[in-house]
Structure formats: structure tokens, C-alpha cells
C-alpha positions as CSV (number, residue, x, y, z in Angstrom):
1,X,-47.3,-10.7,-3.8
2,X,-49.9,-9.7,-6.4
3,X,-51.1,-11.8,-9.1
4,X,-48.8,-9.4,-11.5
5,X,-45.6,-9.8,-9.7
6,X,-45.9,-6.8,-8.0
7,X,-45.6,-6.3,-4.1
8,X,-49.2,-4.9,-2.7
9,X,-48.3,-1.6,-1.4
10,X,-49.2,-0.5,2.1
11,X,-53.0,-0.3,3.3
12,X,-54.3,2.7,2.6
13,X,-52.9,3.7,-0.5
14,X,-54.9,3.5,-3.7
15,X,-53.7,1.9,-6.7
16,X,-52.4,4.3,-9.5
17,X,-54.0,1.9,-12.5
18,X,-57.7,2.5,-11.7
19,X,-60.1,2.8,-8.9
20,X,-62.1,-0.8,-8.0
21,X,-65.5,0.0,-7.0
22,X,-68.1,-2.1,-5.5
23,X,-70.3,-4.2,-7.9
24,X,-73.9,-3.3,-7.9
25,X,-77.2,-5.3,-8.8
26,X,-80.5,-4.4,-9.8
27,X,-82.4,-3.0,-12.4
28,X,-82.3,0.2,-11.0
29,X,-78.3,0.1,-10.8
30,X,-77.8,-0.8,-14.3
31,X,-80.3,1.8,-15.7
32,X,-78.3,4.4,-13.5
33,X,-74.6,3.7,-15.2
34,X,-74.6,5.6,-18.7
35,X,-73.1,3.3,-21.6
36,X,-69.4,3.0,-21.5
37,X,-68.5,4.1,-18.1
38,X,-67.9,7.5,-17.3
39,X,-64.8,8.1,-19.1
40,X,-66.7,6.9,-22.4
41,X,-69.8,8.5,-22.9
42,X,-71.9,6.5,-25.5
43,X,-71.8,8.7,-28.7
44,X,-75.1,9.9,-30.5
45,X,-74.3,8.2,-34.2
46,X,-77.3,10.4,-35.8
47,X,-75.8,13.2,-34.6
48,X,-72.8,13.0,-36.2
49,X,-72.5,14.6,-39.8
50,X,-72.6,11.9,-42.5
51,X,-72.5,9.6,-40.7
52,X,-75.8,6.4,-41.2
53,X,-76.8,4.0,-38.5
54,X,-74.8,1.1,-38.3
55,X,-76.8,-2.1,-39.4
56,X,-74.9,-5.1,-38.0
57,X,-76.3,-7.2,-40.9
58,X,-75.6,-4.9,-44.1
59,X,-71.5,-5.4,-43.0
60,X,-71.4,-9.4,-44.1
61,X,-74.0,-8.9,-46.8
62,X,-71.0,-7.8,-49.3
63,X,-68.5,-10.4,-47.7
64,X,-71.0,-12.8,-48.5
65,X,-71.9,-11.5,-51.7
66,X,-68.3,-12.0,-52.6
67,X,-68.1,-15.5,-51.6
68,X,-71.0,-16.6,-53.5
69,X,-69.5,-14.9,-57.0
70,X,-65.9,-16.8,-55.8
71,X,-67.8,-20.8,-55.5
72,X,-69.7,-19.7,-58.7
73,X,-66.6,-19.1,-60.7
74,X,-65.2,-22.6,-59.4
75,X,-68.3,-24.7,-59.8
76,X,-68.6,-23.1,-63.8
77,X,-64.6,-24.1,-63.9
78,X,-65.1,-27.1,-62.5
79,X,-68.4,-28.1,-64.6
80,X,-66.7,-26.4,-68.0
81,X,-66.6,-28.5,-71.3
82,X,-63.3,-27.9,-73.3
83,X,-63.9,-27.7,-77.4
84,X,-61.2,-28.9,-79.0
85,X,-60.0,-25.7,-81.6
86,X,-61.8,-26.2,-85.4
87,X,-58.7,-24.1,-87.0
88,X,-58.9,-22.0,-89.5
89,X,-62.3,-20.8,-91.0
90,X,-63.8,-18.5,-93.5
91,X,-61.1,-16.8,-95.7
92,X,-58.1,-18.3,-94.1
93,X,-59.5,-21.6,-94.3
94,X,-59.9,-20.9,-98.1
95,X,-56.8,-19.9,-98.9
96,X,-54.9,-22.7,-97.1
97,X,-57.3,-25.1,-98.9
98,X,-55.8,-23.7,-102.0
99,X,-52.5,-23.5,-100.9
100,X,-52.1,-27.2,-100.5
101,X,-53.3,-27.7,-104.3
102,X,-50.7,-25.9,-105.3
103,X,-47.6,-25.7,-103.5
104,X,-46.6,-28.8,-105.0
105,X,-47.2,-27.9,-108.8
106,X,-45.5,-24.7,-107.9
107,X,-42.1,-26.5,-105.9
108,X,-41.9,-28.3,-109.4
109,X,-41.5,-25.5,-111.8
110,X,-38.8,-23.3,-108.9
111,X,-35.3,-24.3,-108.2
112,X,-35.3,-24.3,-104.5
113,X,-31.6,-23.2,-104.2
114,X,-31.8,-20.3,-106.7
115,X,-35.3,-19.1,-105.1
116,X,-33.1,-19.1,-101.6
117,X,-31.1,-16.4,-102.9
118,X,-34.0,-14.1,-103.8
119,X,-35.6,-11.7,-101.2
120,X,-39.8,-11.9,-100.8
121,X,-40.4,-9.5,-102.6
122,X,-38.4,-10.4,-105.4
123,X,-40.0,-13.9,-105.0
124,X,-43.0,-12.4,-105.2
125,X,-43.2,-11.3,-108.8
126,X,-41.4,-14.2,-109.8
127,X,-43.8,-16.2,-108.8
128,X,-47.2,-14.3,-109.7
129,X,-46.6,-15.7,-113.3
130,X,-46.2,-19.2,-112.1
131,X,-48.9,-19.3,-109.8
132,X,-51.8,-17.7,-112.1
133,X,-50.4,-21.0,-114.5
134,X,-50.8,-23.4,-111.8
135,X,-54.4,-21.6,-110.7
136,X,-55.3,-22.0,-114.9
137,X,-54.1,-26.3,-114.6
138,X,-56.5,-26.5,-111.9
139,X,-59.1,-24.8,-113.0
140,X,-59.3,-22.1,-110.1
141,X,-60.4,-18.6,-110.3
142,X,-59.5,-16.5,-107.0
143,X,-60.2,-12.7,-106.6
144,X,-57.2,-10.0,-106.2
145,X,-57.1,-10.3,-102.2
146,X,-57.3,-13.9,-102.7
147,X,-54.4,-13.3,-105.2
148,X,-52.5,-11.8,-103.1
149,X,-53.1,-13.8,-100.0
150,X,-51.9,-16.9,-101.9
151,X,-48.7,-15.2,-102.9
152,X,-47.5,-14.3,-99.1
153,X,-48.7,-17.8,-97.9
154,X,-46.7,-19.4,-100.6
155,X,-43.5,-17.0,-100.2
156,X,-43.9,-17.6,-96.1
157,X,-43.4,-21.5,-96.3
158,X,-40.9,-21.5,-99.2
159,X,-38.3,-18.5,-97.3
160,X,-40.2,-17.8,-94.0
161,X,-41.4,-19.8,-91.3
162,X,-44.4,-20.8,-92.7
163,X,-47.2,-20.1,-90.8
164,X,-46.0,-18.4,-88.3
165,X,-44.8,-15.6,-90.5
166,X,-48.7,-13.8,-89.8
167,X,-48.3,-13.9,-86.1
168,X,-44.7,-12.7,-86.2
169,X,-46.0,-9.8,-87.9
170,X,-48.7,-9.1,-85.3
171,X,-47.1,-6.2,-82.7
172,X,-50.2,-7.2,-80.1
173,X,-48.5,-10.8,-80.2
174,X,-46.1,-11.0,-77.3
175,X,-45.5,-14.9,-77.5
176,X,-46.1,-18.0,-79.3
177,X,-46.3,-21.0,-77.9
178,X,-46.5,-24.2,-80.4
179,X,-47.4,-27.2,-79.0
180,X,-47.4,-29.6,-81.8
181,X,-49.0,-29.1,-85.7
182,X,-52.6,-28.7,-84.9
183,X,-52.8,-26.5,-81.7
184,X,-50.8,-23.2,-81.2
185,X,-51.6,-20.8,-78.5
186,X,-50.4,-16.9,-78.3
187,X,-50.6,-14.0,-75.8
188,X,-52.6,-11.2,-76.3
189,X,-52.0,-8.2,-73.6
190,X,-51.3,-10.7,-70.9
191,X,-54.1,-13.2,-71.8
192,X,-53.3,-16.7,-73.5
193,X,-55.6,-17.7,-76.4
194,X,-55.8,-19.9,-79.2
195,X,-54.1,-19.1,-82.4
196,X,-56.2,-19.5,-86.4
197,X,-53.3,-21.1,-87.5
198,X,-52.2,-24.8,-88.4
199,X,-49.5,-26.7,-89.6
200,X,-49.7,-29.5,-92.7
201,X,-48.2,-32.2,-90.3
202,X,-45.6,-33.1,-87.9
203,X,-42.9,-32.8,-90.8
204,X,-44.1,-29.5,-92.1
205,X,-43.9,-28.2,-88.4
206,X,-39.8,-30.0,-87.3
207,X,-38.6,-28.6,-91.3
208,X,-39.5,-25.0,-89.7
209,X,-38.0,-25.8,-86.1
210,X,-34.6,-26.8,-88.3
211,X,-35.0,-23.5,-90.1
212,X,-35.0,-21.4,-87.6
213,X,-32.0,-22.8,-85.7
214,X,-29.9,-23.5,-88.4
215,X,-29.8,-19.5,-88.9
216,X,-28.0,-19.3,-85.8
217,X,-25.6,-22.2,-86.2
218,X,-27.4,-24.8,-83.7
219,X,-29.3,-27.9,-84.8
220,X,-32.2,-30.1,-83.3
221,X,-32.6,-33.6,-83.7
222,X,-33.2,-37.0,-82.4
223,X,-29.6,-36.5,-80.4
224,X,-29.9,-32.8,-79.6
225,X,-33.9,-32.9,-79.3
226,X,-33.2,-29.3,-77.0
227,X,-32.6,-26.0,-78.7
228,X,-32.1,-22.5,-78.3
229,X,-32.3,-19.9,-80.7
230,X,-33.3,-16.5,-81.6
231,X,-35.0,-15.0,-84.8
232,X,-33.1,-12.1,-86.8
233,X,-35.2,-9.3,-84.7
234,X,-33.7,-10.8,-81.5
235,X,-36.8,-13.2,-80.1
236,X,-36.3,-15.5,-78.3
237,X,-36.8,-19.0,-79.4
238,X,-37.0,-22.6,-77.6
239,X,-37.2,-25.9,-79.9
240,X,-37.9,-29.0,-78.2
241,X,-38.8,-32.2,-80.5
242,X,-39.8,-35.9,-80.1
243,X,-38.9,-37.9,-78.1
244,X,-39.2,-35.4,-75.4
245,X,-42.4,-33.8,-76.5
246,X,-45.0,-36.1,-76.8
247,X,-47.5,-34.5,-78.8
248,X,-45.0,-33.4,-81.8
249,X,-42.4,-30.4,-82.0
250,X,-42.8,-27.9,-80.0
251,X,-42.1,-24.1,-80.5
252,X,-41.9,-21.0,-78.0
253,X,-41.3,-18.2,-79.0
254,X,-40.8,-14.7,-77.1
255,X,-41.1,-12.0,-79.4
256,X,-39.3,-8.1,-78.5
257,X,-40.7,-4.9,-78.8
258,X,-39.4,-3.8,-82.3
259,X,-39.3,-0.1,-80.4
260,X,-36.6,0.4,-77.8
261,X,-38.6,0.2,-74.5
262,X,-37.4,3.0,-71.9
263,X,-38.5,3.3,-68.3
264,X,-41.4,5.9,-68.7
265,X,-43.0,4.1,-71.3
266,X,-43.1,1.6,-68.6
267,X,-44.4,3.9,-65.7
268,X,-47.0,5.0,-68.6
269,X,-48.0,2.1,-68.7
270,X,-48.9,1.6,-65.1
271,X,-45.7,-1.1,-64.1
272,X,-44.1,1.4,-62.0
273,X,-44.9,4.7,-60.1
274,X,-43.3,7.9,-61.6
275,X,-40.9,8.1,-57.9
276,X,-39.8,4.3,-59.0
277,X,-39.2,5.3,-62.5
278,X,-37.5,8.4,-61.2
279,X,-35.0,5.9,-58.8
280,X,-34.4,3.2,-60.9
281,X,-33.2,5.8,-63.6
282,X,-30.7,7.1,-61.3
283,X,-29.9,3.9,-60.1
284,X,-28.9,2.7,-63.8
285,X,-27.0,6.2,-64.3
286,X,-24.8,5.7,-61.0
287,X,-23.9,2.4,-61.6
288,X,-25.4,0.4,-58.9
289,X,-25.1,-3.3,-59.4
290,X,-28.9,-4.1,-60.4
291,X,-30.2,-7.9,-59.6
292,X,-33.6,-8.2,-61.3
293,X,-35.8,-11.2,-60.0
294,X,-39.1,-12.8,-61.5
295,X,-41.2,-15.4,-62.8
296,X,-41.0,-16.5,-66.3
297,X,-42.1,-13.9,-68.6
298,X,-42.8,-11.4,-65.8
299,X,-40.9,-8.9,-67.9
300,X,-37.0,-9.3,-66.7
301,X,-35.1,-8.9,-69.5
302,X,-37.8,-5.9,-71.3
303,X,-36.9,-4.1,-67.8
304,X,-32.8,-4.9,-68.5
305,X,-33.4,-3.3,-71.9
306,X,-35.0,-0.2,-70.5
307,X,-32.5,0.3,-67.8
308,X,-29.6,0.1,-70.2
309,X,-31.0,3.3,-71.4
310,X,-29.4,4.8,-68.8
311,X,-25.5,3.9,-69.0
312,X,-23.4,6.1,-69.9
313,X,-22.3,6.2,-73.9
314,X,-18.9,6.2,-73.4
315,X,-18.8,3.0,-71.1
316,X,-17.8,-0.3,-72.3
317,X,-20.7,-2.8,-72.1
318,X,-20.4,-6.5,-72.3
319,X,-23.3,-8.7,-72.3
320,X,-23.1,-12.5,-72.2
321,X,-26.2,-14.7,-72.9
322,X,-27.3,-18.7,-73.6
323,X,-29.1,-17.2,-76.4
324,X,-28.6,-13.4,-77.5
325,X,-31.7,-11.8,-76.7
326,X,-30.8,-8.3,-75.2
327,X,-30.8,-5.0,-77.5
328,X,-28.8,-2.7,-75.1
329,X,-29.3,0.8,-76.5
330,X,-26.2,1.8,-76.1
331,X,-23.1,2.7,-78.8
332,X,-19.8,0.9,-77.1
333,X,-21.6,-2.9,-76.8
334,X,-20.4,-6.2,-77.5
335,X,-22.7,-9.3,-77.0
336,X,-21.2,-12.2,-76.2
337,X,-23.1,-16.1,-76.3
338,X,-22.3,-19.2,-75.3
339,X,-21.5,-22.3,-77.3
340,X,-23.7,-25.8,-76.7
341,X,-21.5,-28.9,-76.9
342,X,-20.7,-31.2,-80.1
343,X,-22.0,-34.4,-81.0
344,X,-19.0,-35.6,-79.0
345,X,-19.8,-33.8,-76.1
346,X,-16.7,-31.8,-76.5
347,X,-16.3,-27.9,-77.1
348,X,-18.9,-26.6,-74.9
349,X,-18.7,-22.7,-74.2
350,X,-20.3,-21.8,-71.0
351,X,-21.8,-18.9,-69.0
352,X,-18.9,-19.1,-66.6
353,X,-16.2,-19.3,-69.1
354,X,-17.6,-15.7,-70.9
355,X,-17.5,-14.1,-67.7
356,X,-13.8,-15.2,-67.2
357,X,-12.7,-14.2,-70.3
358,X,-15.1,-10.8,-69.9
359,X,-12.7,-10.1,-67.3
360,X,-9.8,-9.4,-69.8
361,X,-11.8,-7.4,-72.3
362,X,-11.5,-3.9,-70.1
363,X,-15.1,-3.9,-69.6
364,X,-17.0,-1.2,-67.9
365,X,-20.1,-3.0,-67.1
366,X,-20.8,-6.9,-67.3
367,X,-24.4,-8.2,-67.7
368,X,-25.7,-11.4,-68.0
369,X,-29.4,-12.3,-69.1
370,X,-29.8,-15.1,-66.6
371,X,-28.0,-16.4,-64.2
372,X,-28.8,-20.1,-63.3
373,X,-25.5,-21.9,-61.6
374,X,-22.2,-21.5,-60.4
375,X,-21.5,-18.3,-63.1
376,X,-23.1,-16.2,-60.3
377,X,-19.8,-16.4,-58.0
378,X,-17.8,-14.7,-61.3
379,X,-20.2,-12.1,-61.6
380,X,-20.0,-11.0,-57.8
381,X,-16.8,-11.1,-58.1
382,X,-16.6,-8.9,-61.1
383,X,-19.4,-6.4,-59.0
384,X,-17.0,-6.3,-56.3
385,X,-13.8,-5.9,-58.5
386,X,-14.6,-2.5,-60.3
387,X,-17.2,-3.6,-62.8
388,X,-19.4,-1.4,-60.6
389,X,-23.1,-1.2,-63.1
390,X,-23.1,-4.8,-63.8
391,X,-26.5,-6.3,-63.8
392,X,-28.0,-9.3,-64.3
393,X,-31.8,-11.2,-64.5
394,X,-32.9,-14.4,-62.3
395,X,-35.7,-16.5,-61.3
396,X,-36.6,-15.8,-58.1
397,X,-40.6,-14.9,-56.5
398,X,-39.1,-12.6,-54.0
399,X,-36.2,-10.3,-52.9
400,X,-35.6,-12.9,-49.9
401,X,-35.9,-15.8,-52.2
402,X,-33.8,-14.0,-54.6
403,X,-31.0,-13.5,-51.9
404,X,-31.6,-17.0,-51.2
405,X,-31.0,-18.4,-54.9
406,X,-27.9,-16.9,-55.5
407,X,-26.5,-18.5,-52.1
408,X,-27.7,-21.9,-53.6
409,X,-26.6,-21.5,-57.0
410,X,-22.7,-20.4,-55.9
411,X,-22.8,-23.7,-53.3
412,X,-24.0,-25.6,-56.7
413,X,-20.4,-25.3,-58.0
414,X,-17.1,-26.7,-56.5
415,X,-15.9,-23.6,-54.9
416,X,-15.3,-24.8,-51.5
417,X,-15.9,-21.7,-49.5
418,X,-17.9,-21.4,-46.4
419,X,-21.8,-20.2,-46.6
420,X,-21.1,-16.9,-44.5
421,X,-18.2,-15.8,-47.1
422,X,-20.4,-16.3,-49.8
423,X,-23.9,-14.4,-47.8
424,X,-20.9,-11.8,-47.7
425,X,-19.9,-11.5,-51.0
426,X,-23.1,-11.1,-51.9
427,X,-24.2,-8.5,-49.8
428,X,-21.2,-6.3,-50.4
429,X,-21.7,-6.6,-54.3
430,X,-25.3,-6.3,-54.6
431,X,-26.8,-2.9,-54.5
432,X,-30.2,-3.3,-55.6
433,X,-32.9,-5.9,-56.2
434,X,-36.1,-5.0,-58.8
435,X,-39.0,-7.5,-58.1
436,X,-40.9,-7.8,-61.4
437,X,-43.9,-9.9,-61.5
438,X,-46.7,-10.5,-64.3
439,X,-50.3,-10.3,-62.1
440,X,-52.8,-12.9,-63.1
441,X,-54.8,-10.1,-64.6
442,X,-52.2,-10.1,-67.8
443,X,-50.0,-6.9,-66.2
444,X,-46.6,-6.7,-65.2
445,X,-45.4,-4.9,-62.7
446,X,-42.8,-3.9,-60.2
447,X,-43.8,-5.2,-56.9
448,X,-40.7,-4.6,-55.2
449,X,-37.5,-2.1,-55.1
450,X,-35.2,-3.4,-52.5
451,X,-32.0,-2.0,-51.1
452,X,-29.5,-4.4,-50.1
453,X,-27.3,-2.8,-47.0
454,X,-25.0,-5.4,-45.4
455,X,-25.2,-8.4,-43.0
456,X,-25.8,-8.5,-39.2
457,X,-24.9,-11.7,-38.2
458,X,-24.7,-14.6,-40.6
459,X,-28.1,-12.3,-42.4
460,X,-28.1,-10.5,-45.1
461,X,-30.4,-7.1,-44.2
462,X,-31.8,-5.1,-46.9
463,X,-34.5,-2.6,-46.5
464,X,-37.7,-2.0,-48.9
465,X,-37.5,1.5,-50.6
466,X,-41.0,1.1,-52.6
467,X,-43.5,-1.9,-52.8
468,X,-46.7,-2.4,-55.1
469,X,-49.8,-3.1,-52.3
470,X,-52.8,-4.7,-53.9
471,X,-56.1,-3.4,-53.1
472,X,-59.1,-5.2,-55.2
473,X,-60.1,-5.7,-58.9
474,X,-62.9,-4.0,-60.7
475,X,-65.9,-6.0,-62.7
476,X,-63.2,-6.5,-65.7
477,X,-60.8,-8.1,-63.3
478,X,-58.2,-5.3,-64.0
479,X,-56.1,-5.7,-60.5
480,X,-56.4,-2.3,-58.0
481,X,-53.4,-1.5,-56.0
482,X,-51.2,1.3,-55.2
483,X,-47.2,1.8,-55.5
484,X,-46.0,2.9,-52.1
485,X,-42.8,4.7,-51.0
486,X,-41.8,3.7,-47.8
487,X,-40.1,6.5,-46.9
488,X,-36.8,5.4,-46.0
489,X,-33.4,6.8,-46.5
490,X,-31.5,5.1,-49.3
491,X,-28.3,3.5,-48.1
492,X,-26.7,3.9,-51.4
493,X,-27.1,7.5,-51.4
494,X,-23.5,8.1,-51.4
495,X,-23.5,5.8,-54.5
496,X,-25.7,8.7,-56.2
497,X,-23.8,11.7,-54.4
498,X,-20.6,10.8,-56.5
499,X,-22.6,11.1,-59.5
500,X,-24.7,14.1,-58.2
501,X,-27.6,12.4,-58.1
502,X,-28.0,12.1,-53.7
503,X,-31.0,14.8,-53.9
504,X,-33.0,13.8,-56.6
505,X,-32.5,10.1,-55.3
506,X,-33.8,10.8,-51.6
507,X,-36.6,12.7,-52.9
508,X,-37.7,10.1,-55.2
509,X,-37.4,7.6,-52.1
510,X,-39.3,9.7,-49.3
């Protein structure tokens, strides 16, 4: 018996894996034997066309080149000297200088109530008069921009939200994250940075936190010191106040595209490949149920929004939200939101109870903005009951992971059914799973289309139809990578096929 587990064959015969030759010595042997044997003649690297020498010393020199930039960058982070912000300078500085000297005159010559009834630009001229009086008691002489720059301050804190009102108007300003009265920070094309605004106090800052959620019918407090809201263009807002924040109220806002977002705005703008946008199209027009998974502000509910585009007009669409932040694009829609509980702790509206009652409102599709608990058992079972096209967002870093959440939020309720049945469920309701992710370059993008097929096992197996493959960054730090299709057939192809759709589907997939 060989070393291999094979039986040595009979003398004489020769193996059939190689021939075993003698060893030879010498100087003259080894100047005899030609590189690499005889079945692998040593190739002539000049020879061959464009092709250079290899130098075994050039290959590191980039790796190490590489590593040195990498410690630089975290020695300068780690040695960096953080200035606290100044605030406002120049011309803004001015005006808010001015603005404190006479917003008080000014509140005691205007009925606050009767003001409240007027529109801005209605306050506006009543209050050019009044404020050029004021600006005469104090002995002030400002310029026409000046003027003017007064008068929208002034109208922001009395009816708007003070001074938030300039970076609301900003389109470039995707959020706003206040974190206290003197430091506000917003996002700029991905990149956080620090915002020329401040507040007069702690006071001024909670007075515009109640504003904005009194419009909606919440309040924030001492009791309630949580809030959620939204503006009248649909952002997003979160209120959070002492005791819990430590450094004063806190405000985040996420603001909405005041232009309906489609898909091929986002393929134009590099999230997506044109195949993906060509997939996911059909997959919102055949009604797949559509999981979306990501980080926080990776772009979920912008890519709910765009996919909405595709449902058909003369469906029913109900969507059901904590705080109603989708703008479906879409005729037949009813928006549905849940109610926080009472002083009391009574009356509370939740997630789960919508869903429930969505049931009875002959609904063709059911979406929901996030799903966080035990409302994701109703929604599977609405997927699986005829609601076929119901989507839905959640936090999750991974198509696996995002599988794995839903398992765990269903066993966080008290439906006592074994893990398998509900592995199952899910994998007979869910069609497809869009990975969304926001790269630390400032872009979002769609890392991951995923087909969910069945189980095998106590498994759930899905397959990857495209994936987002990073490749490098360039000097700006802009991040390099490539959308691949991985060239599989769809399993949900008979989905499409009953909507016409199988052809253009496989060729987008392959």
C-alpha cells in the first residue's frame, strides 16, 4: 500500500502520473536541465510584445506607497486640534446683531395672534413700516439688502422656524442635524459640515421644537421628551429635549427631494446600473413583494418613492407610517399613521393595528416605511394573502442579515409559532431584497439585488441577481467600483411572464 492509498501495481509497469527519474549532481548536470523542466520551457520576457522586465522590487513599492499615505492620514487624525465653530460672521453676523435690537420693540407694537393669521408675505409689508420705525428709535441706518435681510429674519422667527427657515430653503441641504442652540451641523452631497447658523438660547431653540410638532398634533415635553414629526413638504423630523439630551434640544431633520425622484434619475446618478434600473422597474410593475434593507439614511425610503413610480394607477395603495414621510406618486393613495399614546398611557395607535385594519380597506398594495417589531408577521401575511406589490423599508447591513431581522423581529411578538414556520413564511412572501447602502465617500448606492427562492432545509436560499464590487478610489476619494450582473436566471420570471415582462426581465438579469 502506497503512501496515497493506492495498491502499488505490478513490477514493471510505470506509473500513469509521471515518470520518476534519477536525481543528478553536479554543476555540469544542473547547467544541462533548461529552466522549468522540459514540459515548461523558460519564456524569453523581452521577447514578448509589450511586455517590460519584471523588477521584483517596483511590485511592493506602490503597496508600500499606499501604506505610508494610510498611517499618515491616522497620525494627522489622531494629532488633529478641533476648533470649536465661531458662528455666524460678516453679513449674517450683522444682521442677527440687529435682529436682537429689534425683535423685541417690534413684538411690542404686533398682535401675535392676528400676525398668525397673515401669510409671509403679507407680514412682510405689514411690517416694513414698523421696522424702518423701530430702525429710526435706535438710531440705525441699514442698506436695501440689509433691509430686506432683516425683514425675512424677522418674518422666519415670528411664523417660521426661525433659523432654520435659510437651510430649509437650501435644495443642496439633505439634512439637519441640531444638536443644541450653538452647534448645528448639515449634509452637503454626502459630507457632514458645520452649519453659519445659531440659535438665541435653549428657549428660543425648545419654542421652535414645539412649533413644529404641534402642526402635526404631537407635543414634546418634560413627560414626552421624544417626538416625531414631519414639516408640511413631508421631512422628516425627530425632537428629542432635556432630560434626555444633555447638551439642550435637539433637532434632526431629513429633508425630501421637492421633485418626485424616479429610478433613472437614480441610475443617472451613478446608484444603480442601467440593467438594475431596467429590473427593479419591472419588478415594481409586476408586483413583486420588495424588502428594501439599509443603514440609516442610506436612501430607503427615496428608493420606496422612486419605485412607487411604477404601480399601476388604477391600484389601490395604502401606506402606513410612525411619521408620514412617503409621497407615493401615484392617483388611488391613502396614507395612513400611527397614533403615540396619551399622557395616560392610553389610546396608542400602532404599526400592527394599521396593518390589521389595512386588511379591510380592499387594498391592492400595503407598504409600510419601516418595519421594526412584531407588525412584520401582518405584513407577510398580507404578501402571502393577495396583497401581492406590498413593500416595505428596514434596517438591516445585508440581504442575509435582512432575512435574519425579520425572523427576530416576528419571535419579538407573542405569536407562538415555531422558527421554521416563520423562515417559511417568509420565504414564500418575499420576492425580492434591494441592498441600499450610503459609501463613506458621501454616495449611495445599490450594493445588492437579491432574489429570494425558497428554503432547503430549515434555510432560507436566495440567489444574487446583480452586486456593486468595489474597486479603489481616485485622489478625491470618489469610491471606484463596478455594478455586476451575475448572470443568473431570475426565479421570479414567471412573476414577470404574467405581466409580459419575462424577456425584458432575463435580459436585464444576464
Amino acid at each position: 500500500m502506497s503512501a496515497f492509498g493506492r495498491k502499488n501495481g505490478p513490477a514493471g509497469i510505470k506509473s500513469g502520473f509521471g515518470v520518476a527519474r534519477p536525481m543528478q549532481g553536479g554543476a555540469a548536470a544542473r547547467e544541462e536541465l533548461p529552466r522549468g523542466g522540459d514540459q515548461f520551457p523558460p519564456l524569453d520576457i523581452a521577447s514578448l510584445p509589450g511586455e517590460a522586465p519584471f523588477d521584483p522590487l517596483a511590485a511592493p513599492t506602490s503597496a508600500m506607497q499606499r501604506n505610508a499615505d494610510a498611517m499618515s492620514r491616522l497620525s494627522d487624525r489622531a494629532n488633529a486640534e478641533h476648533v470649536p465653530d465661531a458662528g455666524p460672521q460678516g453679513f449674517e453676523a450683522s444682521v442677527h446683531k440687529i435682529k436682537e435690537q429689534v425683535l423685541p420693540r417690534l413684538l411690542e407694537r404686533v398682535d401675535p395672534e392676528a400676525a398668525a393669521t397673515l401669510t409671509k408675505d403679507e407680514l412682510a409689508e405689514e411690517f416694513r413700516p414698523i421696522i424702518m420705525e423701530v430702525l429710526a428709535e435706535l438710531k440705525l441706518t441699514l442698506n436695501r439688502r440689509e433691509q430686506f435681510a432683516l425683514e425675512k429674519v424677522l418674518v422666519d422667527e415670528l411664523l417660521g422656524l426661525g433659523p432654520l427657515e435659510e437651510l430649509l430653503s437650501d435644495p443642496d441641504v439633505t439634512d439637519i442635524m441640531v444638536n443644541g442652540p450653538d452647534q448645528t451641523y448639515i449634509e452637503k452631497k454626502g459630507k457632514l459640515q458645520i452649519a453659519p447658523i445659531k440659535f438665541r438660547d435653549e428657549e428660543h431653540l425648545f419654542q421652535i421644537a414645539q412649533r413644529i410638532v404641534s402642526k402635526v398634533g404631537r407635543r414634546v415635553d418634560q413627560t414626552t421628551p421624544l417626538a416625531d414629526a414631519r414639516l408640511p413638504d413631508g421631512s422628516r423630523v425627530n425632537v428629542i429635549v432635556p432630560p434626555l439630551s444633555l447638551r439642550g434640544t435637539a433637532i434632526s431633520i431629513r429633508k425630501f427631494s421637492a421633485k418626485p425622484i424616479t429610478i433613472d434619475m437614480l441610475a443617472g446618478w451613478g446608484a444603480m446600473s442601467p440593467k438594475m434600473a431596467t429590473a427593479l422597474k419591472i419588478a415594481g410593475a409586476c408586483r413583486f413583494n420588495i424588502v428594501i434593507s439599509g443603514g440609516t439614511g442610506s436612501g430607503k425610503t427615496t428608493m420606496l418613492n422612486a419605485l412607487s413610480k411604477m404601480i399601476d394607477p388604477g391600484e389601490r395603495v395604502l401606506t402606513i407610517e410612525d411619521a408620514a414621510e412617503l409621497r407615493l406618486q401615484q392617483p388611488h393613495w391613502l396614507p395612513l399613521e400611527t397614533r403615540p399614546a396619551n399622557l395616560e398611557g392610553n389610546g396608542a395607535i400602532t404599526i400592527g393595528d394599521l396593518v390589521k385594519n389595512a386588511l379591510r380597506m380592499r387594498p391592492d398594495r400595503i407598504i409600510l416605511g419601516e418595519i421594526r417589531g412584531a407588525e412584520c408577521f401582518d405584513l407577510l401575511a398580507a404578501m402571502n394573502t393577495g396583497h401581492d406589490g406590498s413593500m416595505c423599508t428596514l434596517h438591516a447591513n445585508s440581504p442575509r442579515e435582512c432575512l435574519g431581522r425579520m425572523e427576530n423581529m416576528i419571535l419579538m411578538g407573542d405569536i407562538k409559532i415555531p422558527k421554521e414556520a416563520i423562515s417559511k413564511q417568509i420565504a414564500d412572501s418575499v420576492d425580492l431584497i434591494v441592498q441600499v447602502k450610503r459609501l463613506r465617500d458621501g454616495s449611495r448606492r445599490v450594493t445588492n439585488v437579491t432574489e429570494v427562492i425558497g428554503m432547503e432545509g430549515d434555510v432560507i436560499v436566495t440567489q444574487e441577481l446583480f452586486k456593486f464590487e468595489y474597486h479603489d478610489e481616485d485622489d478625491s476619494g470618489k469610491i471606484i467600483g463596478e455594478y455586476r450582473s451575475m448572470g443568473l436566471r431570475p426565479y421570479t420570471l414567471d412573476k414577470a411572464r404574467m405581466f409580459g415582462f419575462d424577456q425584458p426581465f432575463l435580459e436585464s438579469c444576464l
